[in-house]
Every structure is written in structure tokens, then in C-alpha cells.
C-alpha positions as CSV (number, residue, x, y, z in Angstrom):
1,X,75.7,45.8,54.0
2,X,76.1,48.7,56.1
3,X,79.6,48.6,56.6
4,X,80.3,48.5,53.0
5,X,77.9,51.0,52.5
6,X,80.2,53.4,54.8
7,X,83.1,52.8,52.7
8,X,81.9,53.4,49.7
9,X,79.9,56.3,50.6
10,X,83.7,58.3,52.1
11,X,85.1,56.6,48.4
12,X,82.5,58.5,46.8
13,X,82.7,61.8,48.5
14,X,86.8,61.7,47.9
15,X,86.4,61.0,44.7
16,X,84.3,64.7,44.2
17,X,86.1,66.5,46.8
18,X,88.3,69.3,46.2
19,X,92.5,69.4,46.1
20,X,93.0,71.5,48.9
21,X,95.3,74.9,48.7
22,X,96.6,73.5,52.3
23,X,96.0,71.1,54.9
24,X,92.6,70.3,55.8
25,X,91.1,73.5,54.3
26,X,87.8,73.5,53.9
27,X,87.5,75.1,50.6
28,X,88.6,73.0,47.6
29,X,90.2,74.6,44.7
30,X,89.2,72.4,41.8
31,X,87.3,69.1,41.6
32,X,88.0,65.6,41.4
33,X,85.6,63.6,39.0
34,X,85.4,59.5,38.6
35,X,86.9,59.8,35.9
36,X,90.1,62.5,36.4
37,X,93.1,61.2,35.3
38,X,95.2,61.1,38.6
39,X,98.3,62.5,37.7
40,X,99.4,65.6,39.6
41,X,101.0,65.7,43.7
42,X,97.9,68.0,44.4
43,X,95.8,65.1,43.9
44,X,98.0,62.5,45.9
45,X,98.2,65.1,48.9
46,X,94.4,65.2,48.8
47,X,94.1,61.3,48.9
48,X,96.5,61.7,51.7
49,X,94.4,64.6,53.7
50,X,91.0,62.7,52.9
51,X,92.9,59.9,55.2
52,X,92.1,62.6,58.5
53,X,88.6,63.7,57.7
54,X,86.6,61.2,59.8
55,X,89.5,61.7,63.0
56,X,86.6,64.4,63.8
57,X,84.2,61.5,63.9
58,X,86.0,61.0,67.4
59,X,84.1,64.2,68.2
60,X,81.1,63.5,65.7
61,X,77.3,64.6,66.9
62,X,74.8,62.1,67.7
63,X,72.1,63.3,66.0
64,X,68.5,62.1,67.8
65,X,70.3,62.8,71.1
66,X,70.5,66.9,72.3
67,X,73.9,67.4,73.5
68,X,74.8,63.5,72.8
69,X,78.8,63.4,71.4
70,X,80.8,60.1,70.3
71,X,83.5,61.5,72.9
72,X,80.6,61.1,75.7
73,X,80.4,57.1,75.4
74,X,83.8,56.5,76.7
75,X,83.8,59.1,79.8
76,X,80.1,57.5,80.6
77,X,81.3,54.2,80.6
78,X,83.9,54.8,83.1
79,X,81.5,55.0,86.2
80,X,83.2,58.8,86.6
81,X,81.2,60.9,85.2
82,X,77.7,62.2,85.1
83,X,75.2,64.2,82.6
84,X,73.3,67.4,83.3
85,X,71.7,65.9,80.4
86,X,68.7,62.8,80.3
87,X,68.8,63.3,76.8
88,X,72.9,61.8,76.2
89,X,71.7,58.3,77.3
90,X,74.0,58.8,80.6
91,X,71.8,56.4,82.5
92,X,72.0,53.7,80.4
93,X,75.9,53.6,80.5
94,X,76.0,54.2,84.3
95,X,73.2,51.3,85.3
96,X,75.4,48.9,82.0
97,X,71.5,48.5,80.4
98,X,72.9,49.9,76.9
99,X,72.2,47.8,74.0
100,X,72.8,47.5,70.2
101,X,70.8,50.1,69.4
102,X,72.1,52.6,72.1
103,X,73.6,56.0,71.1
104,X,77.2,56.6,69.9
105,X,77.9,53.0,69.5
106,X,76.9,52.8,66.2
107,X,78.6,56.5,65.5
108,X,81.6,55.5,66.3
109,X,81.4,52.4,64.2
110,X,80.4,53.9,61.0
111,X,82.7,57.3,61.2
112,X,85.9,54.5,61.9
113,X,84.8,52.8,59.2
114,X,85.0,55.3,56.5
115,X,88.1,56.9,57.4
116,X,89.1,53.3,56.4
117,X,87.9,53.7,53.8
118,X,89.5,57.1,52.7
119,X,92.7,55.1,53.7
120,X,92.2,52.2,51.6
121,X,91.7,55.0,49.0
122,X,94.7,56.9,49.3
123,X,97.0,53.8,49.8
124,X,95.4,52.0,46.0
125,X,95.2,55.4,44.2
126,X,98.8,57.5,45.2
127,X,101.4,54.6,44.1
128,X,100.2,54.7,40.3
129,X,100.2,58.6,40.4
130,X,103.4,59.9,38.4
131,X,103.7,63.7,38.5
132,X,106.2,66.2,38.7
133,X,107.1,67.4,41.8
134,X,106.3,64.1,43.1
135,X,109.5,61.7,44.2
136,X,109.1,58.0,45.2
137,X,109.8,59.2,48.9
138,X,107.1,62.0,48.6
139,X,104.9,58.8,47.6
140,X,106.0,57.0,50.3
141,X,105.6,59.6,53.0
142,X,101.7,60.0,51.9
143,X,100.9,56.3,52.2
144,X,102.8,56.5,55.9
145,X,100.1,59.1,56.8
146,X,97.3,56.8,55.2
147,X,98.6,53.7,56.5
148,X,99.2,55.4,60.2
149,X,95.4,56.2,60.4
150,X,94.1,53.3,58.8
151,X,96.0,51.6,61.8
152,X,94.5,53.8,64.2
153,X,91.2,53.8,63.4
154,X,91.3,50.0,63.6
155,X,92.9,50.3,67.2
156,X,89.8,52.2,67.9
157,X,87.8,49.4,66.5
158,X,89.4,46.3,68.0
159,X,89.3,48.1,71.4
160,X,85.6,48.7,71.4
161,X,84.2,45.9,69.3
162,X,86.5,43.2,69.2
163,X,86.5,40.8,66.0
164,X,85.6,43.4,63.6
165,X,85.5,43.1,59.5
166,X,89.1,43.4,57.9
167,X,88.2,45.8,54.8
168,X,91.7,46.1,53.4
169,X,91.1,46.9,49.8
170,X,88.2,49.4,47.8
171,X,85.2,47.9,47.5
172,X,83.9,46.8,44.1
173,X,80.2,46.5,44.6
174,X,77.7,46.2,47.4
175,X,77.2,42.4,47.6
176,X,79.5,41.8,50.0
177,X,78.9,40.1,53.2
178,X,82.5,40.3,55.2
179,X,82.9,38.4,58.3
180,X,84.5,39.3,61.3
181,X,88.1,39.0,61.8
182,X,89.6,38.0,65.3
183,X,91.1,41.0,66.7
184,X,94.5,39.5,67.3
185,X,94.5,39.0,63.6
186,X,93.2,42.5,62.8
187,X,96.4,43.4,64.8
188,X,99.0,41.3,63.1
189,X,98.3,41.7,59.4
190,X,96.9,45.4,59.5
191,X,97.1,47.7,62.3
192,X,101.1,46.5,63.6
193,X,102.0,46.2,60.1
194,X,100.6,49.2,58.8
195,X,102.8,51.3,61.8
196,X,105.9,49.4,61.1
197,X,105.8,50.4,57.2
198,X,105.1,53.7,58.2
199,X,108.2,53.3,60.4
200,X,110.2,53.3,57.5
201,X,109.4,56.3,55.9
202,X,111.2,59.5,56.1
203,X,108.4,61.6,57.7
204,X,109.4,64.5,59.7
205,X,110.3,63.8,63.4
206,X,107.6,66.6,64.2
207,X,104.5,68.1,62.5
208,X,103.3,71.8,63.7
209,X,100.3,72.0,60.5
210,X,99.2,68.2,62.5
211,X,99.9,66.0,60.0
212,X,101.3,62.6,60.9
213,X,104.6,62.5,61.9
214,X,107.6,60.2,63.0
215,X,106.7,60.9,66.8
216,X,103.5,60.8,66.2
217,X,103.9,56.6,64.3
218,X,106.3,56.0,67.4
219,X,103.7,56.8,69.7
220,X,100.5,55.3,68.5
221,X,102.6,52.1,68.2
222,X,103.7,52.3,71.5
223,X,100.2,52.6,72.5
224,X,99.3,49.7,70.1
225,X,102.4,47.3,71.7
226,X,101.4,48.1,75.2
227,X,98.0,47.3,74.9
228,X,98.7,44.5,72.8
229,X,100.8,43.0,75.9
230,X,98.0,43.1,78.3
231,X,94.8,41.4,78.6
232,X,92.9,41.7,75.6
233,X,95.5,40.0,73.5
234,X,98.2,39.1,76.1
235,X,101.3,39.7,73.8
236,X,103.7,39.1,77.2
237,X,106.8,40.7,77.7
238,X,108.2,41.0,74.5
239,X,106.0,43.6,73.1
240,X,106.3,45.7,76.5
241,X,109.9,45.9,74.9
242,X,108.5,46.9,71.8
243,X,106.0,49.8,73.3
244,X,109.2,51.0,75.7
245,X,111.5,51.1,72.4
246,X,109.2,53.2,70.9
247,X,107.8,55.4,73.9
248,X,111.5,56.6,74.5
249,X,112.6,57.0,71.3
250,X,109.3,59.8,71.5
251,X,110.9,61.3,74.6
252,X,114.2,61.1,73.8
253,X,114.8,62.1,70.3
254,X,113.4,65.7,71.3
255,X,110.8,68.3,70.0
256,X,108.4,67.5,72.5
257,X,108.2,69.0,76.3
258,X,105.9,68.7,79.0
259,X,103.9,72.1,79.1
260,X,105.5,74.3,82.1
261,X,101.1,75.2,83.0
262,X,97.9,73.0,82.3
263,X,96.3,75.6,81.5
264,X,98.9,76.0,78.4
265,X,97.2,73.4,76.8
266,X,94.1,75.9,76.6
267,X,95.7,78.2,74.3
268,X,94.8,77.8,70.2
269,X,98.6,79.2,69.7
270,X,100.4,76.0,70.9
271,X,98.1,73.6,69.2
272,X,100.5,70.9,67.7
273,X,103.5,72.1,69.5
274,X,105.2,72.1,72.5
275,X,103.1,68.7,74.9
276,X,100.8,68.2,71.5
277,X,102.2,65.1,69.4
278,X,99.5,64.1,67.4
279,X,95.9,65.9,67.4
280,X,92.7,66.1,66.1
281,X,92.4,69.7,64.0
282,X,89.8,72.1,64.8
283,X,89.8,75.6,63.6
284,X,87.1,78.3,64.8
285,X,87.3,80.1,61.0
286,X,85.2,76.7,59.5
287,X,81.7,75.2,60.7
288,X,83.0,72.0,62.4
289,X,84.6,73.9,65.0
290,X,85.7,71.9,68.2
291,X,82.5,71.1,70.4
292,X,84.0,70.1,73.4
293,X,83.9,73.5,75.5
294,X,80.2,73.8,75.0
295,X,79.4,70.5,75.3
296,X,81.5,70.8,78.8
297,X,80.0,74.0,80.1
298,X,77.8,73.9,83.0
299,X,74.2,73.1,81.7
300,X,72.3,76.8,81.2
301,X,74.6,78.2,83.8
302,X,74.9,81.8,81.7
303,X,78.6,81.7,81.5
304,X,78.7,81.6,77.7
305,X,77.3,83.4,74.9
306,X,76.2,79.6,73.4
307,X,72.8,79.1,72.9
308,X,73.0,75.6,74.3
309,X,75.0,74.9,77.6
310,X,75.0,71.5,77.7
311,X,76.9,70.1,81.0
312,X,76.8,66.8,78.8
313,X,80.0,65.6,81.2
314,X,81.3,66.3,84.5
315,X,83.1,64.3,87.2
316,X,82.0,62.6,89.8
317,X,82.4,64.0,93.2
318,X,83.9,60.8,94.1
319,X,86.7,60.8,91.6
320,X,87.8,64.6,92.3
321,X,87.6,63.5,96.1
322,X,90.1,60.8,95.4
323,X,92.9,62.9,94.3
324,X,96.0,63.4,97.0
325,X,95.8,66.4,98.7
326,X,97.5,69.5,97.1
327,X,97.0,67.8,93.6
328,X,97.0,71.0,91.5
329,X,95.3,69.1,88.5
330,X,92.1,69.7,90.7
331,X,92.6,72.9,91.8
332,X,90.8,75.8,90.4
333,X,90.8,76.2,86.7
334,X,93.2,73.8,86.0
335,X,91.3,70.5,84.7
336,X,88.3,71.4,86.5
337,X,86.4,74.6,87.9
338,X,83.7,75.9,90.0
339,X,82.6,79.1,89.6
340,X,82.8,81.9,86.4
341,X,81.8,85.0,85.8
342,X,78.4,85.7,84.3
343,X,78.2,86.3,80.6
344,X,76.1,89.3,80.8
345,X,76.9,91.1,84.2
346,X,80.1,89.2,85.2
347,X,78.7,88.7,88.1
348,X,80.4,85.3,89.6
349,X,77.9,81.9,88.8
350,X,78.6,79.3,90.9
351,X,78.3,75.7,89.8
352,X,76.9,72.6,92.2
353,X,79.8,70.7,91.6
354,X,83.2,70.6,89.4
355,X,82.8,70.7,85.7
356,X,85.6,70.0,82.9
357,X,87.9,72.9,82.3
358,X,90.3,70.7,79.7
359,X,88.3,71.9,77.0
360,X,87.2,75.7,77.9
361,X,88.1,78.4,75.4
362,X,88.1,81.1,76.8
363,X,87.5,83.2,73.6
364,X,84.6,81.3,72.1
365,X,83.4,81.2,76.0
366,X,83.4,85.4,75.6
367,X,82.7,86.1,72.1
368,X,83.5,84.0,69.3
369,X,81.3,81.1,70.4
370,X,83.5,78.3,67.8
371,X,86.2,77.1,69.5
372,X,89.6,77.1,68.4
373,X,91.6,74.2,70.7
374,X,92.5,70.6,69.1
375,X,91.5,67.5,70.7
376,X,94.2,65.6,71.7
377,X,95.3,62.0,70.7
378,X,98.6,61.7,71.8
379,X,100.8,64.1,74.0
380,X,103.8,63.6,75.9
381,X,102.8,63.0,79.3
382,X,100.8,60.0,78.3
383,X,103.9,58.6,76.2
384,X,105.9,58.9,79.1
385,X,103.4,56.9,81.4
386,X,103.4,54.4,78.5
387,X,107.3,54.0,78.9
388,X,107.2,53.9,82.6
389,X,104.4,51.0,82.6
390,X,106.0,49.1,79.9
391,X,109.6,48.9,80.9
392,X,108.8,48.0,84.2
393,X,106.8,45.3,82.9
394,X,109.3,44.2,80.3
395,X,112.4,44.2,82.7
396,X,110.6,44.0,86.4
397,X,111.4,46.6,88.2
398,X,111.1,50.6,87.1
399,X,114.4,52.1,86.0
400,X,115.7,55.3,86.6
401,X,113.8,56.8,83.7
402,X,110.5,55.5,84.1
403,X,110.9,56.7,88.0
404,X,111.9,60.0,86.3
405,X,109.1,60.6,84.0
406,X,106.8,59.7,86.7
407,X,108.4,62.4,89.0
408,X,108.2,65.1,86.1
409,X,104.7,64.6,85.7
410,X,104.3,64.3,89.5
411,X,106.3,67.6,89.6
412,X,103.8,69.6,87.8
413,X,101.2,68.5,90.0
414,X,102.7,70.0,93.2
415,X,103.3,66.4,94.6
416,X,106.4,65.0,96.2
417,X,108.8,63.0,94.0
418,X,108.8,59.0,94.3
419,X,111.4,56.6,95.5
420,X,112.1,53.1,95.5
421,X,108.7,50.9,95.0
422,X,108.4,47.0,93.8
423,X,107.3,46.8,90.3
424,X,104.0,46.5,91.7
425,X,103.6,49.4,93.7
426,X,105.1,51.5,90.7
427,X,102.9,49.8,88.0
428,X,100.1,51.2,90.2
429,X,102.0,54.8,90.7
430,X,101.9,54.7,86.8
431,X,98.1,53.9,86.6
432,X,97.2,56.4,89.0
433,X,99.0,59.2,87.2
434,X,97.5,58.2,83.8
435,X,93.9,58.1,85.8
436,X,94.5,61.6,86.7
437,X,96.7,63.3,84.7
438,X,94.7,61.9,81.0
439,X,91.2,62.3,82.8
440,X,88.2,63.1,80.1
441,X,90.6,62.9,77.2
442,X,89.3,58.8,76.2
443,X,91.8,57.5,77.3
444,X,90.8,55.7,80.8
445,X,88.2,53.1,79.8
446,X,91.1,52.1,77.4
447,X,92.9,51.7,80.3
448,X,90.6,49.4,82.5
449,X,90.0,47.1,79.5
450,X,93.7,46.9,78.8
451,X,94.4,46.5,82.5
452,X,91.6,45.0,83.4
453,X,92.1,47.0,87.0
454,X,89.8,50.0,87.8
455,X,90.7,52.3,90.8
456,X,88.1,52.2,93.1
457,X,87.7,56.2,94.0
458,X,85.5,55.2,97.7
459,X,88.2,52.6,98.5
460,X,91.5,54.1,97.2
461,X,92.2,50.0,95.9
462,X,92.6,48.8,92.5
463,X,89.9,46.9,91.5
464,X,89.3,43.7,89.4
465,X,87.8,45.0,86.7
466,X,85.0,42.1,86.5
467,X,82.9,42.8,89.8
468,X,83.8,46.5,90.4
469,X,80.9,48.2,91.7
470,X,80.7,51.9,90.2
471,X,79.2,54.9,92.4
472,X,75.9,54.2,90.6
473,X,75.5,51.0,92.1
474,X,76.5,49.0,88.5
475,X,78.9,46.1,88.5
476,X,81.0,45.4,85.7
477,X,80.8,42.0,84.5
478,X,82.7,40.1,81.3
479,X,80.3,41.4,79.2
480,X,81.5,45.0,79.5
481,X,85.0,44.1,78.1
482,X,83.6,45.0,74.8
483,X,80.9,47.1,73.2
484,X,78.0,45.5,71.0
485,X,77.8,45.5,67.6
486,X,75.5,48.2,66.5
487,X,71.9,46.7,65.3
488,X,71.8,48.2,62.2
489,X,75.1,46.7,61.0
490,X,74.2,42.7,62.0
491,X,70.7,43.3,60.2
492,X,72.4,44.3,57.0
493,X,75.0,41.4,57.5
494,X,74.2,38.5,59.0
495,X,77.7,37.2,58.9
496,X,78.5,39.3,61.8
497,X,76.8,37.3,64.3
498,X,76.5,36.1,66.6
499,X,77.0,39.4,69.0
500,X,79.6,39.8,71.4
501,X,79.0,38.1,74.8
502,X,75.7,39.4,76.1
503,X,74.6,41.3,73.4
């Protein structure tokens, strides 16, 4: 099957990669083959790195559609966004008429799937590898970082698809025909114990080269718990306490601060520092540089030295209407922009409407043309919304903290503090700053599922999420909880049918 294919294909290119001289270089050194005897700590650290090579599957290409990105599917499914581009499939998120075979759903199936796969590698292969230089908590620090993104990449799954295959182990052979597993039971016996091993280890508290670290387990857990709690699984109460213990140990314990600028978060020198706590790595020195800032650039607008413009994403004019007034996250160059000087004759190009400016670099913009920014999976600002929305929801009202992280975040916009509000009234204060404040990073569809609330940008309310009407005239219905299988997996295994609802 398909699937299986996936895995064995990213066990097979591990097994004749190259030991890398450091993290996620490019360039390998020496080469192992089937049959290496795996005995030396260079080799267990490359099982370990081989674990984050599909992470830029997050970002990965779609390759029959110009301009098309796996990031795209999430922002388009929103009802926020828009294409310059016919050719991304835009339309047939924003009228719901996707299908099985529709782009980026089967991209982001296959590129989760193999970084399983390299995980399932590292965590069978490094325990059996004695080397010098190699102590059993060296061991067990590599299978945290293996077990941490096997986790993850399963959150992704169970988010998106639901039931999904539980591939725990390397595959043997092709025959295999794996069923689906429930998705609360893809939770319990993988993706909550995989974090809570990790847990255990003695991984530094922070990672500047962006390898997995202690903050980094803490918060994808938290995220894991709080979304756990709500409506997909509906864990109740108890595992809001679990996300809040583990959101505030993040902000707590120290190394991470809220950037004093937005526009800090556009500079290649603070990547995996300061806000940053867990990212995807991009370097402008190797091919796969980070495609979000042309991807994001006004279609053919001249701004850029790139080739190809694409304008594959940009708000809605509703959604940067519904900000408050004096918002700063919409003002000029901040997330979004306007206007920018012409490439050739710096003359000043004005856009028809606001376009991302999360993701411009403004050295590749000018010159370099590969950027050098990160993509972001976890920073603190989002771990601190996580702690405000779970402890309110685990102890009923919002504490001084969660009032306090809310006001710090607030803060940075230019907006006035907060004061007393019901747990209600701050639950949706807290979704309302991570609508705005985590905007185009994939994080908001997330969101609505988990909450099963959508803000309403015409209105100002919050939503049901079944029967919200979008600005392009589409209502969400149940069958939008959860994406389809893609076609090409069920016709390879029939066991994985029937579809999800509607599909």
C-alpha cells in the first residue's frame, strides 16, 4: 500500500544518507549502507536528525499546482484568505467542493507519514548502538527527539484525517494492509505517550541549533492536552490541567520572552531564540530554502528579484477589517503591508489589498532571492494563550496569570489591558488573541476544529462552527471537521475505507 510504501521509501533513503558534520547539514560526510554495522554516536545522531527531515514537508511543494504549498491548505480552509492564484486550488477550499483527489491533501499525508517513518527508524536502530562517546543518557536524549516528532507528526495527522493507520514499528515487507486506528487511540498509546517519555529525559531546557528541546516537549504537549480536552476527543477538565501544567512550566521556567517588535521575528539572527521555541530550519546557503516570502509576495507586483511572485495567500479584507482599532498587528509592515518599493527603480508599488508580511525577508526580497527565516511551530505567545484557555477551563474562572499573559500580548499590540471577565467572556478574549496574534502561521483551522467556534469577521460573534457561513458564501457543515483520505492511499488499501463522513 501506499502508506507503507512512504515508509519504507524515508527507511531507504536513511539508510544511504550521510552522518552529518552538524545538524541538518546538507552535505553528508560518509555513507551509510544496509549493511553498516551501526556502531559509532555519528551514526545515532544521524538516525536522530533523519527524525526532522520531513518537518519541511509542512512547507513541501505541490507539484502539478504553480505556486500550490502544503502550508496553503490550512489558511484556505479558514474562509480568510484568498489566492492571486487559480492555479493553488483556492476555489475549491473556499466553495468546501474539495475532494480526495484535491491538492495538498494527499502531500501532507505522505510527507507525515515518512517522518514516521524516519522516527520508527531512529527509535529501533539507536538503543542497540554501543559506541564510545555514547552514554545511556546520550541514547536516551536521541530517542526523546525521535519520539517528540513521531508524536507530532501524528498530531498533525489525527487533526486532519482522523482514524489514521498506527505504524509503530519498521516495516518488513510491502504486503501489508493496516487499518485505521481511532484517533483517541492514536492518542493514548502513541502520540501522549511518546511526549511523556520524552518528558523524562534530560534534554536541554532550550535549543538555539533547533533541535528538540525540554520547552519545546512541554509545549507540543500542552498543545496535544488542550486539544485533547475539547471537541474532537473531549478529554474534560482533567487534561486542561495537564495542558496548563505544562504551558506554564514553558513560561515560567525561563529562556523564552515575548519579542519587544513583530517585526523581530523577521530577522534570520534570532531564529530559535528569544519568542522561537520550537521551529522548522531553513537556511538560505542550501536549495530547500524557506518558500514562504515568495510564495507570500504580491502576485508579479515587481517588488522582488523572484522570478515568480506568487500572491498564493493573502487576507481577506474582512478579517483585517475585524481587528480593534489601533491594533498594531495590522498596521503597516507589521503582519501585513500595502505598498513597497519597486525592485528596479524603488519607485513605491502599491498593492489592491493587504498581503502577508510574517514571512518577508527582506534580504532575499533585495538580493539573495533564498530566504533565510524559520517557520514557526511553537513560540511563546501561543503557549501563553494555551495556558490562559486551559486554566480557565480547568478551574473556571481566569487567574491572575492567564489575565496577565493575555495583557502582555495585548500590550504589544497597542491595546488596553483587560479586567475582570466571566470565564466566558475571557475564553473568548483568549480566542480572539490567538485569531489575531497566530494569523497565517496554521494554527487557526486547528483552532475552529478544536473549538468548534469560528469568529464571524462581518458579525464580530463567535460562531458554531457547523453552519458558519464564510465571506465566500460556503457553509461549514459536519463534514468539514475532518479532511478526506487522499484517493490514492484507499485505492492501494482498501482497509482504509470507508472515507470519512462525506467523502
Amino acid at each position: 500500500m501506499k502508506t507503507t510504501k512512504n515508509i519504507l521509501f524515508a527507511v531507504l533513503v536513511l539508510l544511504t544518507c550521510a552522518s552529518c558534520k552538524k545538524f541538518l547539514d546538507e552535505k553528508p560526510t560518509d555513507f551509510i549502507t544496509p549493511d553498516s554495522e551501526l556502531s559509532s554516536a555519528k551514526v545515532a545522531r544521524a538516525l536522530a536528525n533523519s527524525s526532522y527531515q520531513y518537518l519541511q514537508g509542512m512547507l513541501a511543494g505541490q507539484p502539478s499546482s504553480y505556486g500550490g504549498n502544503a502550508w496553503n491548505l490550512m489558511e484556505f480552509m479558514t474562509g480568510k484568505a484568498n489566492s492571486d492564484l487559480g492555479q493553488t486550488g483556492a476555489v475549491n477550499f473556499q466553495n468546501l467542493s474539495y475532494n480526495t483527489t484535491s491538492f495538498y491533501i494527499d502531500t501532507w499525508w505522505q510527507q507525515m507519514y515518512q517522518g514516521i517513518g524516519a522516527c520508527n527508524l531512529a527509535i529501533e536502530k539507536i538503543p542497540a548502538i554501543n559506541a564510545p562517546g555514547l552514554s545511556a543518557a546520550d541514547k536516551t536524549n536521541l530517542l526523546a527527539e525521535a519520539r517528540t516528532l513521531r508524536a507530532l507528526y501524528y498530531f498533525y495527522l489525527v487533526r486532519m484525517y482522523g482514524a489514521v493507520p498506527k505504524v509503530t514499528e519498521v516495516p518488513k515487507n510491502l504486503n501489508l494492509s493496516i487499518p485505521r486506528t481511532a484517533a483517541k487511540d492514536i492518542y493514548d498509546t502513541v502520540i501522549i505517550p511518546d511526549l511523556l517519555e520524552a518528558e523524562k529525559s534530560t534534554l536541554p531546557w532550550k535549543d538555539i541549533t533547533g533541535k528538540v528541546s525540554m520547552g519545546a516537549v512541554k509545549s507540543i504537549l500542552a498543545d496535544v492536552y488542550l486539544t485533547y480536552a475539547g471537541a474532537a476527543i473531549n478529554g474534560g477538565k482533567q487534561y486542561y490541567a495537564e495542558s496548563a501544567k505544562r504551558s506554564l512550566a514553558v513560561t515560567q521556567t525561563g529562556g523564552y520572552s515575548l519579542f519587544p517588535e513583530y517585526t523581530d521575528m523577521l530577522k534570520p539572527a534570532n531564529k530559535n531564540n528569544g519568542e522561537f521555541i520550537f521551529q522548522v530550519q531553513y537556511a538560505a546557503s542550501v536549495p530547500s530554502a524557506n518558500p514562504l516570502t515568495s510564495l507570500t509576495i504580491p502576485n508579479y507586483s515587481g517588488i522582488s528579484g523572484y522570478s515568480d511572485e506568487y500572491g498564493s495567500v493573502y487576507p481577506t479584507p474582512q478579517f483585517i477589517s475585524s481587528y480593534a482599532a489601533g491594533d498594531k498587528r495590522v498596521a503597516e509592515k507589521q503582519f501585513f503591508y500595502t505598498s513597497y518599493k519597486s525592485f528596479k527603480n524603488n519607485d513605491i508599488v502599491k498593492f489592491k489589498g493587504n498581503y502577508i508580511y510574517k514571512w518577508f525577508d527582506s534580504t532575499a526580497v533585495a538580493g539573495t532571492l533564498k530566504s533565510d527565516l524559520n517557520f514557526t511551530l511553537y513560540r511563546l505567545a501561543d503557549v501563553e494563550l494555551m495556558y490562559a484557555e486551559a486554566s480557565n477551563q480547568a478551574e473556571g474562572a481566569p487567574n491572575g496569570t492567564a489575565i496577565q499573559f493575555v495583557n502582555d500580548i495585548r500590550k504589544r499590540a497597542k491595546l488596553a489591558p483587560v479586567g475582570a471577565l466571566s470565564s466566558a467572556a475571557f475564553e473568548q478574549e483568549v480566542w480572539a488573541q490567538r485569531y489575531y496574534e497566530l494569523c497565517f502561521e496554521n494554527k487557526m483551522w486547528f483552532d475552529m476544529i478544536r473549538t468548534r467556534k469560528v469568529h464571524n469577521d462581518v458579525t464580530g460573534n463567535w460562531d458554531n462552527f457547523v453552519g458558519h457561513k464564510t465571506v465566500f458564501g460556503a457553509t461549514f457543515s459536519e463534514k468539514q471537521l475532518l479532511f478526506p483520505l487522499p484517493k490514492q492511499e484507499t485505492d492501494v488499501n482498501s482497509s482504509l475505507l470507508p472515507n470519512n463522513p462525506g467523502f
